[in-house]
PDB file of N, CA, C and O in Angstrom:
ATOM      1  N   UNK A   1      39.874 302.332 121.963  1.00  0.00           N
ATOM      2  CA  UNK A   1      38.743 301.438 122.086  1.00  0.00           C
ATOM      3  C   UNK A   1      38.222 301.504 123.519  1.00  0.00           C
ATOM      4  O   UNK A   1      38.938 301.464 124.519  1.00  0.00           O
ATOM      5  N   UNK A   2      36.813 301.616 123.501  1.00  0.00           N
ATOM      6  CA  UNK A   2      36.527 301.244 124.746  1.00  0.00           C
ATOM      7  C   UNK A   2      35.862 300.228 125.893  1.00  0.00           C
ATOM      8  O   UNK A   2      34.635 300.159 125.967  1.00  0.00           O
ATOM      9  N   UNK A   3      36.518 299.617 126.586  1.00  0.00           N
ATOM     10  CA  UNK A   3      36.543 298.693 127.549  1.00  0.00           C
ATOM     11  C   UNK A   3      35.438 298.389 128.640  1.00  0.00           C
ATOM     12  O   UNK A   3      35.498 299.193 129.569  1.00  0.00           O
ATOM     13  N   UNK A   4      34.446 297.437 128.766  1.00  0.00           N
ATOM     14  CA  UNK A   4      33.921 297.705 130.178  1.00  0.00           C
ATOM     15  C   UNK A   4      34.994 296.274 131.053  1.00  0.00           C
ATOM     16  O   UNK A   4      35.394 295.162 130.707  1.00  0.00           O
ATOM     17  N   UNK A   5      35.095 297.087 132.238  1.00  0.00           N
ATOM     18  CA  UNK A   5      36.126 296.795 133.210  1.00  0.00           C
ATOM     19  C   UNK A   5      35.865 297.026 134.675  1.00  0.00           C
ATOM     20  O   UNK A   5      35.113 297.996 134.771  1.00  0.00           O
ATOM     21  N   UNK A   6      36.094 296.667 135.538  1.00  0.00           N
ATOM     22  CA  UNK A   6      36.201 297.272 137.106  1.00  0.00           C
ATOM     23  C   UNK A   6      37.452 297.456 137.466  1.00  0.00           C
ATOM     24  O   UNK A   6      38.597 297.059 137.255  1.00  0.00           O
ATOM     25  N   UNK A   7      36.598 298.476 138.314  1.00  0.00           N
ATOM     26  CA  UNK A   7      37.769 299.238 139.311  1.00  0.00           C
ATOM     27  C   UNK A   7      37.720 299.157 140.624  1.00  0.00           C
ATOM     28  O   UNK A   7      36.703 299.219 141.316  1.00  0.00           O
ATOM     29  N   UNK A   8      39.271 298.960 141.124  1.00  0.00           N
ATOM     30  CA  UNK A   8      38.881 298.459 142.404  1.00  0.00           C
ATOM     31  C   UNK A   8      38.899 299.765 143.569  1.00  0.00           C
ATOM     32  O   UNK A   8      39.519 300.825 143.477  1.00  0.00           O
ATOM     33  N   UNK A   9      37.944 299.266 144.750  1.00  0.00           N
ATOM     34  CA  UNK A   9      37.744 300.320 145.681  1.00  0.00           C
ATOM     35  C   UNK A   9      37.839 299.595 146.846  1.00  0.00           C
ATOM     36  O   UNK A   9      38.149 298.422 147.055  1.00  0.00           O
ATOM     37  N   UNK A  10      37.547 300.419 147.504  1.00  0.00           N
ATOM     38  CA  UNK A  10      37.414 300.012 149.417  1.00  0.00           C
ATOM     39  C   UNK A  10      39.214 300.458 149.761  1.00  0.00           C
ATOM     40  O   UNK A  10      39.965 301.212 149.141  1.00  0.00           O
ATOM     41  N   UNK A  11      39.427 299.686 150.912  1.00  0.00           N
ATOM     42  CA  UNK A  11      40.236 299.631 152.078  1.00  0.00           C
ATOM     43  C   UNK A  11      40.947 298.683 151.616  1.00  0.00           C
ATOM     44  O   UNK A  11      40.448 298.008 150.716  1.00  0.00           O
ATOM     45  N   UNK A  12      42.377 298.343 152.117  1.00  0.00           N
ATOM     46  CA  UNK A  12      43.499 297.324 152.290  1.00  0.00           C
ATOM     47  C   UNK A  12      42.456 296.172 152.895  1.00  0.00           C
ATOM     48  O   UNK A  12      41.869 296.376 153.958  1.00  0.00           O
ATOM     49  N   UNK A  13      42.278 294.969 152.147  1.00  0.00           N
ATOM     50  CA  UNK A  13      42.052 293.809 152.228  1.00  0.00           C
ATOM     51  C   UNK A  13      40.253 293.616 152.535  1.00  0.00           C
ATOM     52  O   UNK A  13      39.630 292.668 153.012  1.00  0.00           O
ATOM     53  N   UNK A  14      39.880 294.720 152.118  1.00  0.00           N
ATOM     54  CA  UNK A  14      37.817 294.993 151.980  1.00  0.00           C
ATOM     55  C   UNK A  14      38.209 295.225 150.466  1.00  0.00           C
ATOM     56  O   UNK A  14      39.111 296.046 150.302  1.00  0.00           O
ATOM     57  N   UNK A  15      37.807 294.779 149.607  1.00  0.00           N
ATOM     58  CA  UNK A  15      37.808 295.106 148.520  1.00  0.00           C
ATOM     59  C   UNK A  15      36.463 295.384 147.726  1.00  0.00           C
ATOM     60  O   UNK A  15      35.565 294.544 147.793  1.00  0.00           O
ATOM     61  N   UNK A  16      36.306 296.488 147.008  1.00  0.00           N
ATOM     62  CA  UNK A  16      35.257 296.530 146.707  1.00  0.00           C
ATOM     63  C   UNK A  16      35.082 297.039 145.182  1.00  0.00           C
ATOM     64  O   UNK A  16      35.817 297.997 144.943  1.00  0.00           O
ATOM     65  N   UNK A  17      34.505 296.741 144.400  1.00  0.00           N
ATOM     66  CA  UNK A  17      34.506 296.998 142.994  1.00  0.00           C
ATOM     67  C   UNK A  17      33.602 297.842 141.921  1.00  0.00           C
ATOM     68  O   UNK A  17      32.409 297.544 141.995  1.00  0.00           O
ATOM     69  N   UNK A  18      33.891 298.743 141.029  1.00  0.00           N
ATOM     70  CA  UNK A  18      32.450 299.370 140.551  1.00  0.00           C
ATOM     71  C   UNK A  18      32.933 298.833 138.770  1.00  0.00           C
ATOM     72  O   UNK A  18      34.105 298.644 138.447  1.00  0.00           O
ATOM     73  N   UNK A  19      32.004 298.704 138.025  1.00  0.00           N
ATOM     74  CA  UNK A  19      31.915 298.042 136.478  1.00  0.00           C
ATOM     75  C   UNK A  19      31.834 299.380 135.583  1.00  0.00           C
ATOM     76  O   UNK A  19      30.891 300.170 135.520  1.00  0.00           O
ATOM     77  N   UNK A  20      32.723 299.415 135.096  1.00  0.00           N
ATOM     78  CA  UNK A  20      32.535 300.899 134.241  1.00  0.00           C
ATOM     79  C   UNK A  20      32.936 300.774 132.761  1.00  0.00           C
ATOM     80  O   UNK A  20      33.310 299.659 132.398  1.00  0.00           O
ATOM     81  N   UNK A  21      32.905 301.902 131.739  1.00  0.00           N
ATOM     82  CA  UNK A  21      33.497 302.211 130.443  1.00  0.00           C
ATOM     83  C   UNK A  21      33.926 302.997 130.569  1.00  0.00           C
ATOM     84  O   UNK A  21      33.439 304.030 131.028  1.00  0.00           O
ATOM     85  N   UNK A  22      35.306 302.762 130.111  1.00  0.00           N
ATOM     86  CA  UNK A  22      36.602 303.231 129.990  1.00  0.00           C
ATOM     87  C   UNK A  22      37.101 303.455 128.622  1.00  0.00           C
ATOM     88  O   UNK A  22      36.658 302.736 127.727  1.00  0.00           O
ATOM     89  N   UNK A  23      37.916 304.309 128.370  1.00  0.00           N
ATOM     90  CA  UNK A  23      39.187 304.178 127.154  1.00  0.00           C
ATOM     91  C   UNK A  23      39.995 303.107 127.938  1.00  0.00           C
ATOM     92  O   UNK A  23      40.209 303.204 129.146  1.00  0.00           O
ATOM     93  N   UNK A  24      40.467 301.990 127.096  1.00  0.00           N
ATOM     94  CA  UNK A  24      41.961 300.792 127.157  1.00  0.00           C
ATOM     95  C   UNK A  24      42.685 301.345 127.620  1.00  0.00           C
ATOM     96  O   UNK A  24      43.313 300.869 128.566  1.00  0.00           O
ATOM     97  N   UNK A  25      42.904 302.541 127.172  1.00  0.00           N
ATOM     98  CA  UNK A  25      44.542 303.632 127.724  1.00  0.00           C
ATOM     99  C   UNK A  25      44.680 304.151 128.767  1.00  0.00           C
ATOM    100  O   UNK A  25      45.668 304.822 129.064  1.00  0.00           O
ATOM    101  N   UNK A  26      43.378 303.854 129.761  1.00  0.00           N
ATOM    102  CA  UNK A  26      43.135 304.849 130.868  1.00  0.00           C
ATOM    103  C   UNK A  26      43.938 303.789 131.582  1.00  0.00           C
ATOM    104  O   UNK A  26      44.337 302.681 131.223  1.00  0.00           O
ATOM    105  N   UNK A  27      44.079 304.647 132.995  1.00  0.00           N
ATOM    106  CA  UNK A  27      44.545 303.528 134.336  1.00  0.00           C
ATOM    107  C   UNK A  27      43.189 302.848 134.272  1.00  0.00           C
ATOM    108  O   UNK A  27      42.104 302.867 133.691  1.00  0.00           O
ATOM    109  N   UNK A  28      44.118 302.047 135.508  1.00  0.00           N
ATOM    110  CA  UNK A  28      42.580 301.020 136.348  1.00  0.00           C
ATOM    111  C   UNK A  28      41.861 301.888 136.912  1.00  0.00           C
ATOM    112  O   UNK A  28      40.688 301.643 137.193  1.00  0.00           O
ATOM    113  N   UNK A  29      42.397 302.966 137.157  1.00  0.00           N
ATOM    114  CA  UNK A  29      41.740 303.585 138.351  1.00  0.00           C
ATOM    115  C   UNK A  29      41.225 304.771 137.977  1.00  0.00           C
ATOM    116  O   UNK A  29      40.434 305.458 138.623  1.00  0.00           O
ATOM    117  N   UNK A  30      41.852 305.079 136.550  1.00  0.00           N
ATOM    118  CA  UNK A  30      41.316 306.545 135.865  1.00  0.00           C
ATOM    119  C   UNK A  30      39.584 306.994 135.868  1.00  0.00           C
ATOM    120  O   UNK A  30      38.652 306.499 136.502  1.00  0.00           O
ATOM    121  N   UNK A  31      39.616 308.180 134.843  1.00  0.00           N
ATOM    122  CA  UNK A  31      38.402 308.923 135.267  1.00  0.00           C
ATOM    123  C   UNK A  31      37.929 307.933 134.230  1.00  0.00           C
ATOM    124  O   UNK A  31      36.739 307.887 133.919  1.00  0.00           O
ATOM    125  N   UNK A  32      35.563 307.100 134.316  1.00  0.00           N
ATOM    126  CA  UNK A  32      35.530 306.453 133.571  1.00  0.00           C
ATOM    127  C   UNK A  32      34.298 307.389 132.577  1.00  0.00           C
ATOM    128  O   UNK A  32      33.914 308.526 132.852  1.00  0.00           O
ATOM    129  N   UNK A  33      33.913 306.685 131.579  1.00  0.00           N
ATOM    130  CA  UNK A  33      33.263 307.516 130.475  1.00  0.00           C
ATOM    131  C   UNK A  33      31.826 307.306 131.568  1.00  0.00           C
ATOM    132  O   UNK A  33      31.001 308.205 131.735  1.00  0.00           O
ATOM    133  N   UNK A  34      31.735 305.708 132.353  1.00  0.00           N
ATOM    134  CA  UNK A  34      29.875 305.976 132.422  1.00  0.00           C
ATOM    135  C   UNK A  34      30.603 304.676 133.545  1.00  0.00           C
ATOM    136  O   UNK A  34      31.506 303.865 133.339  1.00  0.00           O
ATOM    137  N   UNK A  35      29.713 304.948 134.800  1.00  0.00           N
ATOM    138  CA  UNK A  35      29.660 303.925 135.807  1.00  0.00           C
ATOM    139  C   UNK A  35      28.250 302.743 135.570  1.00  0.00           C
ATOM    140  O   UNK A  35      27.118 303.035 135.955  1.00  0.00           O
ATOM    141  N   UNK A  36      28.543 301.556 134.955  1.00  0.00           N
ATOM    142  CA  UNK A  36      27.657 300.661 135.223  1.00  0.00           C
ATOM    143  C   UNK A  36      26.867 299.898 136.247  1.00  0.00           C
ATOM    144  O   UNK A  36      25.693 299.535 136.180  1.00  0.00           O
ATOM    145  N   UNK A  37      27.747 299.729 137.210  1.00  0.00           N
ATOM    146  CA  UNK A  37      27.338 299.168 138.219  1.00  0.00           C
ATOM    147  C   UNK A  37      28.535 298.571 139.417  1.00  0.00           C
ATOM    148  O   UNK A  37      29.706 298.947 139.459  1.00  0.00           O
ATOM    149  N   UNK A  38      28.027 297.766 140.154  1.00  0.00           N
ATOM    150  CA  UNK A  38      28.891 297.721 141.275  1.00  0.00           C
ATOM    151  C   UNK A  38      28.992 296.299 141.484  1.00  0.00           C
ATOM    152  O   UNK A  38      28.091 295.663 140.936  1.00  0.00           O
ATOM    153  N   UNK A  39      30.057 295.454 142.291  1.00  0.00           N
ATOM    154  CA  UNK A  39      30.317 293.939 142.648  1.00  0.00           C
ATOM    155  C   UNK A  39      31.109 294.244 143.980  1.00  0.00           C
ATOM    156  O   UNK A  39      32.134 294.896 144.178  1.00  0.00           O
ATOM    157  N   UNK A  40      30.265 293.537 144.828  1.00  0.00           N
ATOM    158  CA  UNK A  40      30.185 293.320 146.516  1.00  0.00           C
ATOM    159  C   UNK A  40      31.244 292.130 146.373  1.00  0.00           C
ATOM    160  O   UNK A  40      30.525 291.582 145.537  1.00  0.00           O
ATOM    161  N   UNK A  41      32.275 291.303 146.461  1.00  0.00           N
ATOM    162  CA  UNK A  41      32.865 290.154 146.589  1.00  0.00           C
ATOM    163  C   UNK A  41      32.605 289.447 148.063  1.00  0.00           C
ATOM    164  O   UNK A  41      32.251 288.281 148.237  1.00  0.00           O
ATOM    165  N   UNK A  42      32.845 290.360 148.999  1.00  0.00           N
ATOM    166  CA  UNK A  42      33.079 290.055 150.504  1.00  0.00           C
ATOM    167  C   UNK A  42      31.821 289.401 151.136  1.00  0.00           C
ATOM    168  O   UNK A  42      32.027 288.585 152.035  1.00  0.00           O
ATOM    169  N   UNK A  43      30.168 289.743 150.662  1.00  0.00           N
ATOM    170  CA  UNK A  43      29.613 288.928 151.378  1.00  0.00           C
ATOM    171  C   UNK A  43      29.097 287.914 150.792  1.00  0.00           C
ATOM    172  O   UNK A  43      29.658 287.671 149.723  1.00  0.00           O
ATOM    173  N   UNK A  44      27.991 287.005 151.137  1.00  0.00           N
ATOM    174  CA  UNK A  44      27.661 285.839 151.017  1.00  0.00           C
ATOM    175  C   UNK A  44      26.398 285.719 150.491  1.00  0.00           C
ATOM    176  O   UNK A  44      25.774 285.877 151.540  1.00  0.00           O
ATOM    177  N   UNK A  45      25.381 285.526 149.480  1.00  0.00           N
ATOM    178  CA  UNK A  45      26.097 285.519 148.293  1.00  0.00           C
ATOM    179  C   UNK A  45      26.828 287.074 148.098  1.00  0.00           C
ATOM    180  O   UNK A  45      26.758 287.947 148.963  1.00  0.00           O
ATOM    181  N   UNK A  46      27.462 287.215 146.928  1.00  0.00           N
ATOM    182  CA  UNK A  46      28.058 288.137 146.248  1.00  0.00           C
ATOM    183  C   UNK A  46      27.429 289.261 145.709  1.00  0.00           C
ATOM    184  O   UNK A  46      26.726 288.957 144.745  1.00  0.00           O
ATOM    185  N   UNK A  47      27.427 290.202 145.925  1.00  0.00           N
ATOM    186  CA  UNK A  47      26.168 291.378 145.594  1.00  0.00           C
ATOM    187  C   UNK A  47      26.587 292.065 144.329  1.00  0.00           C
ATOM    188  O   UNK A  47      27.615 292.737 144.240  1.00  0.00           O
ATOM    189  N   UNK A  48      25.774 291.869 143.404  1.00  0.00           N
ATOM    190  CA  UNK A  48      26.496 292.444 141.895  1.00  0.00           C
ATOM    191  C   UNK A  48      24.790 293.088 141.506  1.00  0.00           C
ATOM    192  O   UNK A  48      23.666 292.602 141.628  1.00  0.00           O
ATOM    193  N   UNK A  49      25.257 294.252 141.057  1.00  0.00           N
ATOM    194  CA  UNK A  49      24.105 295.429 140.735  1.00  0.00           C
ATOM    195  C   UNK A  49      24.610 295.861 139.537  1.00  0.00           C
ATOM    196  O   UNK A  49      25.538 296.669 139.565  1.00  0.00           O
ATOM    197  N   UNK A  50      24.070 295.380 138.231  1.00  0.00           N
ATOM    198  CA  UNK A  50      24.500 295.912 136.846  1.00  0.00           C
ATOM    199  C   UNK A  50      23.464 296.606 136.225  1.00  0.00           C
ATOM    200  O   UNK A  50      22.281 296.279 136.134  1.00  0.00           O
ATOM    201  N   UNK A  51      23.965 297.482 135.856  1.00  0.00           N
ATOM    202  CA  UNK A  51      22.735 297.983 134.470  1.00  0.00           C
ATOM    203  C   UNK A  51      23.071 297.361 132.798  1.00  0.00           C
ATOM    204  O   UNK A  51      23.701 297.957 131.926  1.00  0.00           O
ATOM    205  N   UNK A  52      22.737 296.646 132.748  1.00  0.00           N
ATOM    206  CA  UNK A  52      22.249 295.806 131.784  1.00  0.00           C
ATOM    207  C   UNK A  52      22.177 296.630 130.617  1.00  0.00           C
ATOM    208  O   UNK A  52      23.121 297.103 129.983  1.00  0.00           O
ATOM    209  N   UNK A  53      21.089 296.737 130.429  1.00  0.00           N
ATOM    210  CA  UNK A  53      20.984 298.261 129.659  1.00  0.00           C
ATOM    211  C   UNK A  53      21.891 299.304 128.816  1.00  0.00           C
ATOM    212  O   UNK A  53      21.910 299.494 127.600  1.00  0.00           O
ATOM    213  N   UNK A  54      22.745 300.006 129.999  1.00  0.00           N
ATOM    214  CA  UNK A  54      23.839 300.578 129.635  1.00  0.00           C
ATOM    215  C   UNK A  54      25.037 299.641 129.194  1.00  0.00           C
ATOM    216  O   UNK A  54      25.856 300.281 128.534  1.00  0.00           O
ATOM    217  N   UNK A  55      25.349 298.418 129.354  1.00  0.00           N
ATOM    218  CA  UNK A  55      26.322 297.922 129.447  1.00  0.00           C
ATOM    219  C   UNK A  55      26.064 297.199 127.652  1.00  0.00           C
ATOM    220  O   UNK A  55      26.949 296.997 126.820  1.00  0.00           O
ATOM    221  N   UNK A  56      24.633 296.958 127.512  1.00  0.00           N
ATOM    222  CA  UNK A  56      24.602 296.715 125.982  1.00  0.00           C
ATOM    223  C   UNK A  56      24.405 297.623 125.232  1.00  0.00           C
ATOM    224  O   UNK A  56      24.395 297.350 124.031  1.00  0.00           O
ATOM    225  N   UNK A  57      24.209 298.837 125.599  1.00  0.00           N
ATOM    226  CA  UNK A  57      24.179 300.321 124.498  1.00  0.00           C
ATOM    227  C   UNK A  57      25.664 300.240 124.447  1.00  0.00           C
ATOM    228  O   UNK A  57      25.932 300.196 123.246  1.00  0.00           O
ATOM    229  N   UNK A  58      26.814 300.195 125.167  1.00  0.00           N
ATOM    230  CA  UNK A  58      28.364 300.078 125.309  1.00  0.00           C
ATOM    231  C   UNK A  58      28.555 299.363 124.490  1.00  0.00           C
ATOM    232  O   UNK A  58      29.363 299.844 123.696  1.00  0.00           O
ATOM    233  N   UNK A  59      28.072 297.935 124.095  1.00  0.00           N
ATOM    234  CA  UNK A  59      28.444 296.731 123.468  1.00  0.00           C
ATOM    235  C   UNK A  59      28.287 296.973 121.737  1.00  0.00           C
ATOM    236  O   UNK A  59      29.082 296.763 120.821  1.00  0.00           O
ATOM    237  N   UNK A  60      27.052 297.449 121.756  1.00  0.00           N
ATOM    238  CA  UNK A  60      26.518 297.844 120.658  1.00  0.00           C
ATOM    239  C   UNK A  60      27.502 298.985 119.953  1.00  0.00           C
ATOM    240  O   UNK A  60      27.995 298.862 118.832  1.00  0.00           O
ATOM    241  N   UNK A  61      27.670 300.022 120.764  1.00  0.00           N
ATOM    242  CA  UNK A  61      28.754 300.907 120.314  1.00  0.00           C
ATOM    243  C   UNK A  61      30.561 300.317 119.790  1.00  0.00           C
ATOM    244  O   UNK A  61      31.486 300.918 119.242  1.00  0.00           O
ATOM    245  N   UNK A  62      30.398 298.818 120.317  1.00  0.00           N
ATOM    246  CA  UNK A  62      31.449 298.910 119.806  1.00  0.00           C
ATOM    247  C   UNK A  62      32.674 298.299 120.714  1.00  0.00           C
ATOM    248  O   UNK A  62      33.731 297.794 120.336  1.00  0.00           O
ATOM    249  N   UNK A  63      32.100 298.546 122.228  1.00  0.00           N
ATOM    250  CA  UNK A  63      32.894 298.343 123.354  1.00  0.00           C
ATOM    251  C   UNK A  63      33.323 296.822 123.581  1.00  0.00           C
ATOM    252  O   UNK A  63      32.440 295.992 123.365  1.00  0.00           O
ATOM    253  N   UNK A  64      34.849 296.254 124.081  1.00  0.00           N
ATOM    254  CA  UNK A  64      34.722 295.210 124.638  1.00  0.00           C
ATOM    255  C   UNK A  64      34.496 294.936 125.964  1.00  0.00           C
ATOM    256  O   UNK A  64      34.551 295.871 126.763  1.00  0.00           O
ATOM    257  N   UNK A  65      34.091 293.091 126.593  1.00  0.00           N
ATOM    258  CA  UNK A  65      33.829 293.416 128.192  1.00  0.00           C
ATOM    259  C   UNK A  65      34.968 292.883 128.127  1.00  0.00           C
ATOM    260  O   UNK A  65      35.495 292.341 127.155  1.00  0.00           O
ATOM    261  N   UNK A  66      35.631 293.129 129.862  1.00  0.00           N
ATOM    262  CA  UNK A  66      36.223 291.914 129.771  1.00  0.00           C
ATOM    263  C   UNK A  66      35.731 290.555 130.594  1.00  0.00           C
ATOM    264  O   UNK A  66      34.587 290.393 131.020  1.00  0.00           O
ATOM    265  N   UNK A  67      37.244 289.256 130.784  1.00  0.00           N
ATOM    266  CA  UNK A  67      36.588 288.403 131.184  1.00  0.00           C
ATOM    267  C   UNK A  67      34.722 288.212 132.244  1.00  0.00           C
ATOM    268  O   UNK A  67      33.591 287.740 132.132  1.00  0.00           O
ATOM    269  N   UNK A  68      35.886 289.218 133.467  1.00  0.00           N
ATOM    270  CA  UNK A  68      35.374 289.244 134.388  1.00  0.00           C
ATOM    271  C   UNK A  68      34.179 289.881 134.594  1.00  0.00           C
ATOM    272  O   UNK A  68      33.314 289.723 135.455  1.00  0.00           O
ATOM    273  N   UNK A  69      34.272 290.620 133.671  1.00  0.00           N
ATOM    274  CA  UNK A  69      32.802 291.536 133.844  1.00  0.00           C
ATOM    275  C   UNK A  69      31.818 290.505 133.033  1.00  0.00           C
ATOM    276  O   UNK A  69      30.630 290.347 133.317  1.00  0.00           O
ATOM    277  N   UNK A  70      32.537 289.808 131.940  1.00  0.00           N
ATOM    278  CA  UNK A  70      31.213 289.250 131.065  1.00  0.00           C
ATOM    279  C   UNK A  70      30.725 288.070 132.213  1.00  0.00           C
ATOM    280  O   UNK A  70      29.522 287.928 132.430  1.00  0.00           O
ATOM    281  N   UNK A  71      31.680 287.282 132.888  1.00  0.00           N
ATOM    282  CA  UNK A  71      31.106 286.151 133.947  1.00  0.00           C
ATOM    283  C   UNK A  71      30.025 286.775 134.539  1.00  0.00           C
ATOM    284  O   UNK A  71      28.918 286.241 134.467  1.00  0.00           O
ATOM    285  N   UNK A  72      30.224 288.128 135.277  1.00  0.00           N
ATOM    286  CA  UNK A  72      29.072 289.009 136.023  1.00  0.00           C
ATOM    287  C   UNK A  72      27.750 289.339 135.666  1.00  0.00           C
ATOM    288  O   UNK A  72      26.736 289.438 136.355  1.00  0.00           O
ATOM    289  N   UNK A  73      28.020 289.542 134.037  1.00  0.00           N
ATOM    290  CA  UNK A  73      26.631 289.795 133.085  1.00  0.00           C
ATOM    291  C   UNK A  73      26.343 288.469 132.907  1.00  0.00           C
ATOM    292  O   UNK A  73      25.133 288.276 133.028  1.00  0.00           O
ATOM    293  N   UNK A  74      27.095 287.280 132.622  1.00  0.00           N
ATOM    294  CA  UNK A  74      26.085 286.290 132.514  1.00  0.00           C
ATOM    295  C   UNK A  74      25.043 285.749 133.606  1.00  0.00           C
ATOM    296  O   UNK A  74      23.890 285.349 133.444  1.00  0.00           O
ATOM    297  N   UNK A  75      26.086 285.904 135.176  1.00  0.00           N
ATOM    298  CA  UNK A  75      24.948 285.268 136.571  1.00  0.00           C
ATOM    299  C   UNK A  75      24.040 286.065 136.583  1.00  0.00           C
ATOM    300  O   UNK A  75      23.014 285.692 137.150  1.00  0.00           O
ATOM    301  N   UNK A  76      24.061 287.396 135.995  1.00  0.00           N
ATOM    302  CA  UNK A  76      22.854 288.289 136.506  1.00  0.00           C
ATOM    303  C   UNK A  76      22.068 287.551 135.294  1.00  0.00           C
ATOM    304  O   UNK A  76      21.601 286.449 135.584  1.00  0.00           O
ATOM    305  N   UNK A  77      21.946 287.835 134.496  1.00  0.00           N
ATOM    306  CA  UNK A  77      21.202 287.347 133.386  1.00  0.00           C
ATOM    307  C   UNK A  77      20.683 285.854 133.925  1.00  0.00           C
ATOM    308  O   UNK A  77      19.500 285.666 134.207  1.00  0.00           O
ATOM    309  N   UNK A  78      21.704 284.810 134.036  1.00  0.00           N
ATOM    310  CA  UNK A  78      21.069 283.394 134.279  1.00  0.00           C
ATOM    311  C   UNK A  78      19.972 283.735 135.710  1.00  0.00           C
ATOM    312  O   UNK A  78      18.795 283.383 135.635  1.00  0.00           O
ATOM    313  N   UNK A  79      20.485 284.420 136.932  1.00  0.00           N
ATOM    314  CA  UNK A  79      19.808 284.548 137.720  1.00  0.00           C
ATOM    315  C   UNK A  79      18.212 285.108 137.386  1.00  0.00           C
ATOM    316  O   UNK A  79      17.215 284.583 137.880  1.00  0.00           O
ATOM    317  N   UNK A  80      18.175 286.404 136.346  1.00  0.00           N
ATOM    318  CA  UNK A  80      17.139 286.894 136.319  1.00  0.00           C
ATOM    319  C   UNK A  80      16.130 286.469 135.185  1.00  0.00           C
ATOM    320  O   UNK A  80      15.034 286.934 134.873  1.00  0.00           O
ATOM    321  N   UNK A  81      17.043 285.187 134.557  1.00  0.00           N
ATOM    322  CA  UNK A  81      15.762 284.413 133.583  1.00  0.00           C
ATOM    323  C   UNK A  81      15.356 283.450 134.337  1.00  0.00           C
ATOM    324  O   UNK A  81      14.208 283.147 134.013  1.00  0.00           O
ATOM    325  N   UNK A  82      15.922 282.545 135.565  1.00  0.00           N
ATOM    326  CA  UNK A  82      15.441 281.763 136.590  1.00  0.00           C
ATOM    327  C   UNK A  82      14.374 281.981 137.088  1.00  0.00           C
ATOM    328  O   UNK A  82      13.429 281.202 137.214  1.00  0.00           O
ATOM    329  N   UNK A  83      14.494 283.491 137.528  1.00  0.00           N
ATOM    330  CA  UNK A  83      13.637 284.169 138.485  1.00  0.00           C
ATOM    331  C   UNK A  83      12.388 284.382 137.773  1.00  0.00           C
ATOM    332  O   UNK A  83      11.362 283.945 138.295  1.00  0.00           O
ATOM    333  N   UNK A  84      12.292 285.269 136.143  1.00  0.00           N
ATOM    334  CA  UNK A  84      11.090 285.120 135.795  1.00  0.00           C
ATOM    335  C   UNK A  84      10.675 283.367 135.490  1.00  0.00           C
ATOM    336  O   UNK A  84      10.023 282.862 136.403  1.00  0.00           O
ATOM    337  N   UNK A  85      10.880 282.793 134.749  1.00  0.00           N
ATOM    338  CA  UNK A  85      10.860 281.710 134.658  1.00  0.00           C
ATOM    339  C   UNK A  85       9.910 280.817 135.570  1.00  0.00           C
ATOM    340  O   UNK A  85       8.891 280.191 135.279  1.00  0.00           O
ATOM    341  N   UNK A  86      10.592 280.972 136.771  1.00  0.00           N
ATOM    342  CA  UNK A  86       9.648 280.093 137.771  1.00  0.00           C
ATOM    343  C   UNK A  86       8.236 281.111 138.278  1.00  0.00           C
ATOM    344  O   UNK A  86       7.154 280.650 138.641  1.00  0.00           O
ATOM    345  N   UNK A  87       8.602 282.625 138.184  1.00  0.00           N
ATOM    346  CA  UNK A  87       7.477 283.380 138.267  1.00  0.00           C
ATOM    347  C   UNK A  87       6.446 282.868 137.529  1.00  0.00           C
ATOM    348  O   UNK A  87       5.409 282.371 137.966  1.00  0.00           O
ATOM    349  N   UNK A  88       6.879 283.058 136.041  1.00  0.00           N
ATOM    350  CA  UNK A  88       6.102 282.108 135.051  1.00  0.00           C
ATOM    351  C   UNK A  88       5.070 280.948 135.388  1.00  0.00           C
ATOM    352  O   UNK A  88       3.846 280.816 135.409  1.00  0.00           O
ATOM    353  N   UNK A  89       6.199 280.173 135.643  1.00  0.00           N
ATOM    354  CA  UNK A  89       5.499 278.385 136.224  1.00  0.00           C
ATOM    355  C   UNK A  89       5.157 278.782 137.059  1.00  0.00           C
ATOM    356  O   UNK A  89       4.307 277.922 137.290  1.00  0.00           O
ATOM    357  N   UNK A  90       5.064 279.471 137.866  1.00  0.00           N
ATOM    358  CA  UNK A  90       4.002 279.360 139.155  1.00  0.00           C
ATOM    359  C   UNK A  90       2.712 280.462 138.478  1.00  0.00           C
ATOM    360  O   UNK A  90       1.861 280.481 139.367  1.00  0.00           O
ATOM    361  N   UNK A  91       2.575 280.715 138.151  1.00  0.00           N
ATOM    362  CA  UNK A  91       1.320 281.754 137.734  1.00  0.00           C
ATOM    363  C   UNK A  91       0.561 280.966 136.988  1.00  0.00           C
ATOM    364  O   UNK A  91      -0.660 280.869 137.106  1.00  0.00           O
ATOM    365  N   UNK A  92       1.611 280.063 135.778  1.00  0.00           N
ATOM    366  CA  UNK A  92       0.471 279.334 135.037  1.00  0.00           C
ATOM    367  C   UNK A  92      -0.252 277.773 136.018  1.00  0.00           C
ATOM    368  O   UNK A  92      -0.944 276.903 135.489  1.00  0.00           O
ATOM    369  N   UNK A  93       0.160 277.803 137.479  1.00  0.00           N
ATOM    370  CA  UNK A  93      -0.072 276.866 137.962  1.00  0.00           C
ATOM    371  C   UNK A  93      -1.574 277.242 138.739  1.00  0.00           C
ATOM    372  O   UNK A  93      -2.540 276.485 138.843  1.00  0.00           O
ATOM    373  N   UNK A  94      -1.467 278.498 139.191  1.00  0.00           N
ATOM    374  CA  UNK A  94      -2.926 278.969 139.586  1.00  0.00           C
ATOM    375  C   UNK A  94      -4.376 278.739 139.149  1.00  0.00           C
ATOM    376  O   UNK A  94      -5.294 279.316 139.732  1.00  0.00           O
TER     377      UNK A  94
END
C-alpha cells in the first residue's frame, strides 16, 4: 500500500522535512515513488509547500496520509480558502 509520509532531512537538531509517496515497506528514508512537497518546522510561521494536486491523484489511487501530513493538508487548505474568501469580500466591496 502506498503511504503519503515525510521524510526527515537537514542537520543534527535543523530539521527539515519533504512529504512524499511511498510503499509502507520502504524505510523512512527510502527511495520515494513522487516528492509532494516540503515542511520548514524551524521558522516562524512554519513554511509548508504542498502540491495539493498530486497528493489527491495519490488519495484517489488508493493511498493513505498519515496523521501528520493530513494536519499539513488541512492548514494549507484552511489557509488558502481564508485567503480567497476575503479576496472575495473585498472585491464584492468595491
Amino acid at each position: 500500500m502506498v503511504k503519503i509520509r515525510m521524510m526527515r532531512m537537514g542537520t543534527k537538531k535543523r530539521p527539515f522535512y519533504r512529504v512524499m509517496a511511498i510503499d509502507e515497506r520502504k524505510q523512512r528514508d527510502g527511495r520515494p515513488l513522487e516528492f509532494l512537497g516540503t515542511y520548514d518546522p524551524r521558522i516562524d510561521p512554519p513554511a509548508v509547500k504542498l502540491n495539493l494536486e498530486g497528493i489527491d491523484t495519490w488519495v484517489g489511487k488508493g493511498a493513505q496520509i498519515s496523521d501528520t501530513v493530513r494536519s499539513l493538508v488541512r492548514g494549507v487548505r484552511r489557509g488558502a480558502n481564508a485567503a480567497g474568501s476575503s479576496a472575495n469580500t473585498g472585491a464584492s466591496t468595491n
